[in-house]
N, C-alpha and C positions, 0 to 999 in steps of 0.2 A: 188802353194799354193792357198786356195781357198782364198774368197775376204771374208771383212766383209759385205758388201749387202747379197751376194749370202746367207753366213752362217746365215743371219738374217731372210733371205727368207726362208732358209729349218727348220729356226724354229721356223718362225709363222706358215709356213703349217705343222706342226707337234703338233699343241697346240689341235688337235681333238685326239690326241693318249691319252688313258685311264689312261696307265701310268703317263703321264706327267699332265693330269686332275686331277688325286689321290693327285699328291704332289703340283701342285698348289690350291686344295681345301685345303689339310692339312697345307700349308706354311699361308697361307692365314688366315685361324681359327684359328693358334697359335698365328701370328702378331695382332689379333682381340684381342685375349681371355689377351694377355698382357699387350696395352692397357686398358681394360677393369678391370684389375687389379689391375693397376696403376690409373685409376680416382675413384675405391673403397675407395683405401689407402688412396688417396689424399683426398677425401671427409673425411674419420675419420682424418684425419691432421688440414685439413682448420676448420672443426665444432670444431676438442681441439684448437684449436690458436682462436679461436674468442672464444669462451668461456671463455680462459685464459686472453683477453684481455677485458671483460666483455660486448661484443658484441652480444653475442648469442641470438635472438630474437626469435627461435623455426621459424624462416620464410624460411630455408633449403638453409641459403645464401652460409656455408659452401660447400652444396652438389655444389649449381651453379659455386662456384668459380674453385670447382675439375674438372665439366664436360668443362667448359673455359680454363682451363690448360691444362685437357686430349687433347683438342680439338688440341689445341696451340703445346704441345708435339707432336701430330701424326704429323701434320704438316710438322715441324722442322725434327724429329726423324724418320719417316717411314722406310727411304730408312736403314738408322743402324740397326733398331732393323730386318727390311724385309731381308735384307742379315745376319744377324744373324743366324736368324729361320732356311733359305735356307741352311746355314752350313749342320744343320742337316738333309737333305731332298735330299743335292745336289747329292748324288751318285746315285737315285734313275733317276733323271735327264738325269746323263751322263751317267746311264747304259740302258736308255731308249733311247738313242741319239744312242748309241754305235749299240744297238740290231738291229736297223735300219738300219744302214749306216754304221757303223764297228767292226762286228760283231766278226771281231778276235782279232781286239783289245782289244774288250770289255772280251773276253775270258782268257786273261793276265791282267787285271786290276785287282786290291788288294784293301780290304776293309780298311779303317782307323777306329780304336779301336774309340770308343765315346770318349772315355778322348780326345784324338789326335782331333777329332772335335769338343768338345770343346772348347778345348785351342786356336783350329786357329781361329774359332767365338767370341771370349770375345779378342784375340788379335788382331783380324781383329777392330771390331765393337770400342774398346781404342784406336788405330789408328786412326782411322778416327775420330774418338770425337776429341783427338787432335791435330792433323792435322788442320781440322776445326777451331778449338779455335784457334791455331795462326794465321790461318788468317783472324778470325774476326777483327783486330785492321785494316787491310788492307783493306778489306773490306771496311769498316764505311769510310775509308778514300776515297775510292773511288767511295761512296752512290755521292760526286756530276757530276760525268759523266755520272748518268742515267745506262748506261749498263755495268760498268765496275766490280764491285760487282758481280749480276749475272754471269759474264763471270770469274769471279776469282772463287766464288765457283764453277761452270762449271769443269772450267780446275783442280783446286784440286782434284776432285771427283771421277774425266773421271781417273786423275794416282791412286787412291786408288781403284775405283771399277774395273780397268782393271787387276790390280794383284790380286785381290782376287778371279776374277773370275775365271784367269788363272787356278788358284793353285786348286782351286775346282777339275778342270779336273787332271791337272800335277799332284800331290800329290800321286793321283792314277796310274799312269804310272812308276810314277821315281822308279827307279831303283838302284840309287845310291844317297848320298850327292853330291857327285862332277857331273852329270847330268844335261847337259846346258838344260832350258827349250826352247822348239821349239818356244816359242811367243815373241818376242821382246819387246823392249818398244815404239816401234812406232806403233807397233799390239796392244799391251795392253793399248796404251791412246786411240786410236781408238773406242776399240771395249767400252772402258768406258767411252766413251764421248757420244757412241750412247744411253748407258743404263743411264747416268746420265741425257741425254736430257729427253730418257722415263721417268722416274720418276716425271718428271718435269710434263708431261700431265697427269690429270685428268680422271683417269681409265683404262690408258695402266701403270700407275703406278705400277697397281696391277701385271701387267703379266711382268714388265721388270726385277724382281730378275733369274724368269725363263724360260723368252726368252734370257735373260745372261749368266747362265749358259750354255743353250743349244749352244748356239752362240761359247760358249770357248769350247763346245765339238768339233765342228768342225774346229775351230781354229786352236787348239793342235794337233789335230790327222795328220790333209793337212800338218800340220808346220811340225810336226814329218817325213808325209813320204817323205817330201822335201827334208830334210834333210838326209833322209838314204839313 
């Protein structure tokens, strides 16, 4: 079975493939254009709530407040709404991945209908909002050991973004309900601990929804033929 390095390796050298350029420009412009949406809305919010609270001074404090929130939201939000987006983008990924380096598997992979990638992006993206929120009380609780927070959302993140990544790939493979996936949960914290560190640096951010996916293409596929 391959390793997660090596799978990591074959798909930062793979990030010059057109294909996989196309959908990290388009993942990229959507998680933009979203944001950008949301500090609009929030601007006509903050200017009626200061209005309504007889604030409004025409000095565009509402607009300020929206682009501080926007800012504050991407922040906090990126990695959610960035794996969202990828839902819709991921198959273009692992059939880019596939055309490469497993090119018969890729010739047996099945499309998922949009509703069916919807559903698993708005359940993927609730999940993890909630997840989250329980253990913000945990967290706060352990803001006084310095790294203990950081390491608790860490490890949260690492088991949520490891199964979704999976499933990006799987989903398209399975075969059946009852279909054990090839990737375990000690492959799947792994490889989500590697993409929730990226998220964490400052412009590999951007490339770790789909150096993630690509990662669980080769994941799946090594796990798969191990196993046959």
């Amino acid at each position: 079975m391959i390793s997660l390095p090596r799978a990591l390796a074959l798909s930062f050298s793979q990030l010059r493939d057109p294909a996989i350029l196309r959908v990290l420009g388009k993942s990229l412009l959507v998680t933009i254009a979203i944001f950008l949406l949301l500090g609009w809305l929030l601007s006509f919010g903050f200017e009626a709530l200061l209005e309504w609270a007889g604030l409004a001074d025409g000095s565009g404090a509402g607009t300020l407040l929206a682009l501080l929130a926007t800012l504050i939201g991407a922040w906090l939000l990126f990695r959610f709404v960035a794996l969202f987006v990828l839902q819709f983008f991921a198959e273009d990924v692992v059939r880019a991945v596939e055309a490469k380096h497993y090119p018969a598997q890729g010739s047996a992979a099945k499309s998922l209908p949009l509703t069916q990638e919807l559903r698993n992006g708005l359940r993927s993206t609730l999940r993890a909002l909630l997840v989250n929120l329980i253990a913000l009380p945990f967290a706060i609780a352990l803001l006084v050991s310095g790294v203990g927070t950081a390491l608790l959302f860490w490890a949260v993140n690492a088991f949520l973004l490891g199964r979704e990544l999976r499933d990006m790939v799987w989903l398209r493979h399975r075969q059946s309900e009852q279909d054990i996936a090839p990737l375990g949960q000690g492959g799947r914290f792994l490889l989500g601990g590697a993409v929730a560190g990226m998220l964490l640096v400052p412009g590999v951010n951007l490339l770790a929804p789909v150096i993630g996916a690509a990662s669980a293409t080769h994941l799946v596929h090594r796990g798969r033929a191990a196993v046959a």
